[in-house]
DRENTOR-569093 format. One record per residue: residue in three letters; chain; x negated, y, z of N, C-alpha, C, O, CB in turn. Coordinates in Angstrom, 1 decimal. Glycine has a CB too. Layout:
! residues N
- ALA / A / X / Y / Z / X / Y / Z / X / Y / Z / X / Y / Z / X / Y / Z
...
! end
This chain:
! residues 56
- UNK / A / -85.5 / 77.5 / 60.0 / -86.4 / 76.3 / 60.2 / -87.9 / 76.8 / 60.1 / -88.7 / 76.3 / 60.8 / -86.1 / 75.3 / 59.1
- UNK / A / -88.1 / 77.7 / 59.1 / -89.5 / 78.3 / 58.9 / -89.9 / 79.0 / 60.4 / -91.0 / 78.7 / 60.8 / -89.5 / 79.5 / 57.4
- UNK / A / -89.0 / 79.8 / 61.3 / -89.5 / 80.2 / 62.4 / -89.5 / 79.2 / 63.4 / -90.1 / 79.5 / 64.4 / -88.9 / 81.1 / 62.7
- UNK / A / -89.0 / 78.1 / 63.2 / -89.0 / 76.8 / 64.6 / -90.5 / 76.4 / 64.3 / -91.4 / 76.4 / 65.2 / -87.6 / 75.0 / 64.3
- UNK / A / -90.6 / 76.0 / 62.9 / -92.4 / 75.2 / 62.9 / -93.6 / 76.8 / 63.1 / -94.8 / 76.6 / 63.5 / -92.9 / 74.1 / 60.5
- UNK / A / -93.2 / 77.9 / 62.8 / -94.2 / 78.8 / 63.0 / -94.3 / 79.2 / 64.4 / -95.4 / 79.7 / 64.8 / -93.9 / 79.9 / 62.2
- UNK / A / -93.1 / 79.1 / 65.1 / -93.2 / 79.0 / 67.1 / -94.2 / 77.6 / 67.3 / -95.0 / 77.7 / 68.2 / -91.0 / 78.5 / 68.1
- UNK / A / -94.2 / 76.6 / 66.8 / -94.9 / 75.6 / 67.1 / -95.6 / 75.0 / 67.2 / -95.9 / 74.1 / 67.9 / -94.8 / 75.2 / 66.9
- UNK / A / -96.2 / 75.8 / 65.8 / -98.0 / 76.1 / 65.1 / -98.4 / 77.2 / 66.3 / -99.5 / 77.0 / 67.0 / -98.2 / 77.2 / 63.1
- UNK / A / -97.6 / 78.2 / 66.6 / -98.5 / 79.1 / 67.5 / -98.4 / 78.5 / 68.7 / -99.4 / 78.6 / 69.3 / -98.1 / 80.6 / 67.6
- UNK / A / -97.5 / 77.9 / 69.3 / -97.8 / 77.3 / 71.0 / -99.0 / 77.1 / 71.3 / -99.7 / 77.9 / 71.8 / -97.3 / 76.0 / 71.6
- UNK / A / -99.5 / 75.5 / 71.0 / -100.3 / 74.7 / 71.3 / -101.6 / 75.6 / 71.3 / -102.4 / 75.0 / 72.1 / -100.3 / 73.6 / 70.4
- UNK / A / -102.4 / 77.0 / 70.8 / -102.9 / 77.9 / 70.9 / -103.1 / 78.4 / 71.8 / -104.3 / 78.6 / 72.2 / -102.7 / 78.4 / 70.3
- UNK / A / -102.2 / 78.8 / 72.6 / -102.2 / 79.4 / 73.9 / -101.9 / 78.1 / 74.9 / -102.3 / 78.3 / 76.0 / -101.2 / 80.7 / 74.0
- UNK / A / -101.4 / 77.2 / 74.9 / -101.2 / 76.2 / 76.0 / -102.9 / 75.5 / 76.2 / -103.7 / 75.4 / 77.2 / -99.9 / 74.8 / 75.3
- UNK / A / -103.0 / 75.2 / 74.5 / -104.1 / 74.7 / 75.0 / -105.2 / 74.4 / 75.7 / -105.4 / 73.3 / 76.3 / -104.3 / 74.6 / 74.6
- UNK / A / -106.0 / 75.7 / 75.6 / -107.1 / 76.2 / 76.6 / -106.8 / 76.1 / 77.8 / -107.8 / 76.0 / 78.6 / -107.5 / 77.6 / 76.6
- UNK / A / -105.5 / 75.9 / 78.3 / -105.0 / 76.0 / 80.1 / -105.4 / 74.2 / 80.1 / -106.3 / 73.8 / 80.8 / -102.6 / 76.6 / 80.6
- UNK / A / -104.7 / 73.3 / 79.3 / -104.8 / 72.0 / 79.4 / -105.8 / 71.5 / 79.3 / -106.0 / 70.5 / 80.0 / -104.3 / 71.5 / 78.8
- UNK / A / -106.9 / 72.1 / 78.4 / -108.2 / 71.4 / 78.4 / -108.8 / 71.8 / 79.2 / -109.7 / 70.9 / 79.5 / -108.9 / 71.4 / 77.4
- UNK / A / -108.8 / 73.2 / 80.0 / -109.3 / 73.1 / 81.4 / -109.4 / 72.2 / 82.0 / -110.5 / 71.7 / 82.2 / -108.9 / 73.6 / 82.1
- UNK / A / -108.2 / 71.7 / 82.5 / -107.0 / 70.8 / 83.4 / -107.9 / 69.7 / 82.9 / -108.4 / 69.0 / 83.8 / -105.0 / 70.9 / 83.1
- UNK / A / -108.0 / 69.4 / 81.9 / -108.7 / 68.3 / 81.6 / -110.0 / 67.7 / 82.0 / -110.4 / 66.5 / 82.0 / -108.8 / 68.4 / 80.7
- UNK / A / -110.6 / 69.1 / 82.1 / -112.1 / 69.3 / 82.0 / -112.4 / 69.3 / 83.6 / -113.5 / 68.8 / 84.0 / -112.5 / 70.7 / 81.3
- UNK / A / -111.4 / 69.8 / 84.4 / -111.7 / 69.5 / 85.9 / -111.4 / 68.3 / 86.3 / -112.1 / 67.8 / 87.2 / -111.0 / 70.3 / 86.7
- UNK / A / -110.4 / 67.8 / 85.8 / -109.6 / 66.5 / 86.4 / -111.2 / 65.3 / 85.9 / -111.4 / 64.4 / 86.7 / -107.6 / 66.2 / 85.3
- UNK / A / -112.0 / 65.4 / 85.0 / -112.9 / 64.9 / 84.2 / -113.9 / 65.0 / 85.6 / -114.2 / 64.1 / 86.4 / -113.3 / 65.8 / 82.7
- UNK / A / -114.2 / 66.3 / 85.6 / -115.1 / 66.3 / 86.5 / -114.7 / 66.1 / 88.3 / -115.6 / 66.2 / 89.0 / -115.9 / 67.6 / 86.2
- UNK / A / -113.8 / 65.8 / 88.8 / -113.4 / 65.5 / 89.7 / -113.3 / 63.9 / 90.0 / -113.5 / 63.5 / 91.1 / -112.4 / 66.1 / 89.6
- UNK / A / -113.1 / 63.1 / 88.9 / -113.3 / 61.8 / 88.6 / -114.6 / 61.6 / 89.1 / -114.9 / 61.2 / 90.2 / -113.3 / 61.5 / 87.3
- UNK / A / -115.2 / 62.0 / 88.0 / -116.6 / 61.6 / 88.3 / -117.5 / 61.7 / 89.5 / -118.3 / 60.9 / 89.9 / -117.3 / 62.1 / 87.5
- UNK / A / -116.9 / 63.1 / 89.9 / -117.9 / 63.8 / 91.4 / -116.8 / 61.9 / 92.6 / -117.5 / 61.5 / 93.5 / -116.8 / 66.8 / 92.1
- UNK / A / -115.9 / 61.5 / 92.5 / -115.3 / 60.7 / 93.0 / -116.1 / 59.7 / 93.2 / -116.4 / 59.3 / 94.4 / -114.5 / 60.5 / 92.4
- UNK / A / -116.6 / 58.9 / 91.4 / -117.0 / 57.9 / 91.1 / -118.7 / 58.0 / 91.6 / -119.3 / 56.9 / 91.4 / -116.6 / 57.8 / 89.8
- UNK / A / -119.3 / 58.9 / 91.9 / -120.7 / 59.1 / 92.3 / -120.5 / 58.8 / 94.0 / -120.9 / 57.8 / 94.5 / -121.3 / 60.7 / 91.9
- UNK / A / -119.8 / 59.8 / 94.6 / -119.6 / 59.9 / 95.6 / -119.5 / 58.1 / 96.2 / -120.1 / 57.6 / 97.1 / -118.6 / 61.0 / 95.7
- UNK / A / -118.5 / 57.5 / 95.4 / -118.3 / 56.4 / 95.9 / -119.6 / 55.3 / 95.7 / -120.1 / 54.5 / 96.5 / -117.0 / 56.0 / 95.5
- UNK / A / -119.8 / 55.5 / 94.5 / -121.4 / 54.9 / 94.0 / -122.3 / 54.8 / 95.0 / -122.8 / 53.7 / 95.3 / -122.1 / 55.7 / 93.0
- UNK / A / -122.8 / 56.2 / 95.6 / -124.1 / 56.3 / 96.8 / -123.0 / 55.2 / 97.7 / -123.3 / 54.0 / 98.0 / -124.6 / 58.5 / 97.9
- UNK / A / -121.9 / 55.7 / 98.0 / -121.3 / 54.7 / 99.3 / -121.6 / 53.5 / 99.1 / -122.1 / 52.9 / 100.0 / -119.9 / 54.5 / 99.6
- UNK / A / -121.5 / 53.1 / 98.3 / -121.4 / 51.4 / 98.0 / -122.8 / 51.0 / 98.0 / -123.1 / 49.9 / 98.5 / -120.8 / 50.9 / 96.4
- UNK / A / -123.8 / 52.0 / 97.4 / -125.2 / 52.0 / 97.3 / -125.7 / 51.8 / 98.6 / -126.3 / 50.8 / 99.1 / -125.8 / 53.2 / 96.6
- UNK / A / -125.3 / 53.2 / 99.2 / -125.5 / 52.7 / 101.2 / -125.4 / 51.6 / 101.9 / -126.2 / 51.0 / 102.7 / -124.6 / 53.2 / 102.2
- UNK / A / -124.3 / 51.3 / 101.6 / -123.7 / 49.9 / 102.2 / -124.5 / 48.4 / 101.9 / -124.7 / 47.5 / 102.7 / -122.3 / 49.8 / 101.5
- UNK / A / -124.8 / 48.8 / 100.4 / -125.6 / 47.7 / 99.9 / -127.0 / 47.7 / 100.7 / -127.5 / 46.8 / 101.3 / -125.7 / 47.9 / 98.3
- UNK / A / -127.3 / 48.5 / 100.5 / -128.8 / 48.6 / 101.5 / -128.7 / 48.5 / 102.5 / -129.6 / 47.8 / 103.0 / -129.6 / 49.6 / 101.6
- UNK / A / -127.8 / 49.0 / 103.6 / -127.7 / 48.6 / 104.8 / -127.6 / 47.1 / 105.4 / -128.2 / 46.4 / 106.3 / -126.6 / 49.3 / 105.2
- UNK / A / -126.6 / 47.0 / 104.5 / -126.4 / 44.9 / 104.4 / -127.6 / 44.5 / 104.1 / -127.9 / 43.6 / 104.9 / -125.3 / 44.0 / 103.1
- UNK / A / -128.6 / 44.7 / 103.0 / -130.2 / 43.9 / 103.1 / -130.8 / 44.2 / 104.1 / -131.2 / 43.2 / 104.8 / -131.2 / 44.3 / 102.2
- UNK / A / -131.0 / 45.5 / 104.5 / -131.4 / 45.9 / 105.6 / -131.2 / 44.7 / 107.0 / -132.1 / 44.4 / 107.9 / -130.5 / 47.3 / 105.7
- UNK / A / -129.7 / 44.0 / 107.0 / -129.6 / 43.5 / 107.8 / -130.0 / 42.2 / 107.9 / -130.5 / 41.5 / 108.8 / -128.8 / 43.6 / 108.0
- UNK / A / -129.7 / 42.0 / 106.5 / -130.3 / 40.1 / 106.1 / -131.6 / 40.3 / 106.2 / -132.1 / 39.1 / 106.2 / -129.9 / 39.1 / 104.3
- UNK / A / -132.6 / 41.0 / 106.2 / -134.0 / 40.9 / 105.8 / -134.7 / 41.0 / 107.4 / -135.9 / 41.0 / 107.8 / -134.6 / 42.3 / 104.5
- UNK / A / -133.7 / 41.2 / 108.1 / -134.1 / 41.5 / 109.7 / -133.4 / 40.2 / 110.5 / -133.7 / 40.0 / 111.7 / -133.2 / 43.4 / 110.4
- UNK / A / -133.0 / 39.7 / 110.1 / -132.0 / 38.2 / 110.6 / -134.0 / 37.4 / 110.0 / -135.0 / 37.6 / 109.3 / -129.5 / 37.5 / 108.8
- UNK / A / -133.4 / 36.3 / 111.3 / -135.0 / 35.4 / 111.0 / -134.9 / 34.1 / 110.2 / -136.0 / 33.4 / 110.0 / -135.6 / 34.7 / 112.5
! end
């Protein structure tokens, strides 16, 4: 039993750093998403004033 919890303590050690990568990209992939779509919406939004402010 003492070697099942001492395999168990040691995993998460070496898994970890792979996952929190994974994490850390998936994080920043989000976000690069959430910007990207941001300017879009931002574009759009100005384009549409753009149009109402040119209507008489």
């Amino acid at each position: 039993m003492e070697g099942l919890g001492e395999g168990r303590r040691r995993e998460p050690s070496g898994v970890y750093p792979l996952s929190h990568r994974k994490t850390l990209s998936n994080l920043l992939d989000a976000f690069l998403r959430v910007l990207c779509s941001s300017v879009v919406t931002c574009y759009r939004l100005s384009t549409e004033m753009g149009h109402f402010s040119r209507m008489p």
